[in-house]
C-alpha positions in Angstrom: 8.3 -54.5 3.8 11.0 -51.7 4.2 11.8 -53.6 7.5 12.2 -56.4 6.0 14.6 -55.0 3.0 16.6 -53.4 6.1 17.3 -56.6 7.4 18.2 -58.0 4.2 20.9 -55.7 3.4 22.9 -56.0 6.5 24.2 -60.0 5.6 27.8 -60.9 4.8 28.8 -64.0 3.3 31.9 -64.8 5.1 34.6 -67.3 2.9 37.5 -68.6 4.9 39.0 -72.1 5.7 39.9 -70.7 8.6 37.4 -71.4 11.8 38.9 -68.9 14.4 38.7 -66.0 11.6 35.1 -66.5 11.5 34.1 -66.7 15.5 36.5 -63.2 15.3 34.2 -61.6 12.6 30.7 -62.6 14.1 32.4 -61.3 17.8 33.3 -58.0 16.2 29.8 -57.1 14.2 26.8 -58.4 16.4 24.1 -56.3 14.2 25.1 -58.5 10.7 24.0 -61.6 9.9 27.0 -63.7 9.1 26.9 -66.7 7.1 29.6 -68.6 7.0 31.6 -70.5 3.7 34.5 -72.5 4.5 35.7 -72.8 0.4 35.0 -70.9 -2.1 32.8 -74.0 -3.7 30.8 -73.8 -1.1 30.4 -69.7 -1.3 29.3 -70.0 -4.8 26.5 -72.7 -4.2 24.9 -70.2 -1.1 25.5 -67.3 -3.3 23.2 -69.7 -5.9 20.4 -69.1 -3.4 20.8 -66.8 -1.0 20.2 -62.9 -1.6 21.1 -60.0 -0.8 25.2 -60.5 0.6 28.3 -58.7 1.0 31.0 -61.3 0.3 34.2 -60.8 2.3 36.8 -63.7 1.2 39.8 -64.4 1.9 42.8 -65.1 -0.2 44.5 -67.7 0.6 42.0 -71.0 0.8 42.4 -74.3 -0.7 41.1 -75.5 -3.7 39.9 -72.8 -4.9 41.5 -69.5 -3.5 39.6 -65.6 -3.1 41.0 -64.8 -6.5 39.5 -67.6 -8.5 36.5 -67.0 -6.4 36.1 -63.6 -6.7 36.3 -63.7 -11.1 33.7 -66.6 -10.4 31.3 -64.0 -8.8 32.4 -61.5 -11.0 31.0 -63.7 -14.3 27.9 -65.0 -12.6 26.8 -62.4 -9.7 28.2 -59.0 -11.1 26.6 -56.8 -8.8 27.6 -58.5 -5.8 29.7 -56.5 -3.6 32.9 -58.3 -2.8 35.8 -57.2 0.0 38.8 -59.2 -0.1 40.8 -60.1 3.1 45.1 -59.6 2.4 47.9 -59.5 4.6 49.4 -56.4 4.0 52.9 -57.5 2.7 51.5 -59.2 0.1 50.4 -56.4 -2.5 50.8 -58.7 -5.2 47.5 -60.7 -4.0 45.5 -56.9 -3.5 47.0 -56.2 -6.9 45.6 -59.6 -8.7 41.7 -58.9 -6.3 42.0 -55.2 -7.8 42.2 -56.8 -11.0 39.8 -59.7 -10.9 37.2 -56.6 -9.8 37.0 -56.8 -6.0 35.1 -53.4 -4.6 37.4 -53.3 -1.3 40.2 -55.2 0.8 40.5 -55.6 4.5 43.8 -56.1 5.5 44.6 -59.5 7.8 44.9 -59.9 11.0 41.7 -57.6 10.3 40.4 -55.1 12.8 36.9 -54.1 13.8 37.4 -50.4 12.7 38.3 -51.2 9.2 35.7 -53.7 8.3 32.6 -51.3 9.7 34.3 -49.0 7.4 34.2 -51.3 4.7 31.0 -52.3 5.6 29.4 -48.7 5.2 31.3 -47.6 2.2 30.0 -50.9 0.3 26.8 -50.6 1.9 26.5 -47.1 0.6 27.4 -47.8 -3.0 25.0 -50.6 -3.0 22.4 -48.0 -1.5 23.3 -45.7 -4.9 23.3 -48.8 -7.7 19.7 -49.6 -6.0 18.4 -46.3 -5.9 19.5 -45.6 -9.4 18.2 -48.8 -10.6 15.0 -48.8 -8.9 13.2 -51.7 -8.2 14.5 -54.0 -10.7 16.0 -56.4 -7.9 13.3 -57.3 -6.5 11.1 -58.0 -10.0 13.7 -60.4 -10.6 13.6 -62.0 -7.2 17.0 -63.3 -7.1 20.5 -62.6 -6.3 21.1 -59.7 -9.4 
């Protein structure tokens, strides 16, 4: 149901090692589901089986960091919309996420005007893809 697709497409996969960042980001958007990653392994498995996200990751994790992450979506879920987190002196890491294909950045410490913004431009272009693609999503049943 169209109710059902609404609720769907308001989810973010949140990737970060770091606890506090993700009681911040639930605190600042009540209306999205959040679900949380703590490493980018473990975004990758949920992102195996879960449908319908908006990945915001940050950088700078262990083992695997956003970057590696990010080309890792890139190959397997291409038409997954992914927003990188960056401290703003540090335009070498935007640089490598630009290149690796991310769709947006949010700079860190982030602030709740930014990411809504974020938020509704990705939101949008994932509106377009689907609209111009039609149904083919949701013949396949799965995450792209």
């Amino acid at each position: 149901s169209l109710e059902t697709k609404e609720r769907l497409m308001k989810r973010i996969l949140f990737v970060d090692d770091d606890l506090t960042a993700h009681a911040l980001l639930k605190g600042m958007l009540p209306d999205w589901q959040i679900i949380s990653a703590h490493s980018g392994v473990e975004a990758l498995e949920i992102l195996e089986q879960e449908y319908g996200l908006i990945v915001i990751t940050d950088i700078h994790m262990p083992k695997m960091d956003g970057i590696t992450l990010l080309k890792n979506i890139r190959e397997k879920h291409p038409m997954v919309q992914v927003i990188v987190l960056s401290a703003t002196d540090q335009s070498n890491n935007l640089l490598a996420a630009y290149q690796a294909g991310a769709n947006d950045f949010i700079s860190k410490p982030f602030e709740r005007d930014e990411i809504i913004e974020a938020l509704a431009n990705t939101q949008k272009k994932i509106d377009r893809w689907e609209h111009a693609m039609g149904n083919l999503y949701e013949k396949k049943g799965k995450n792209w």
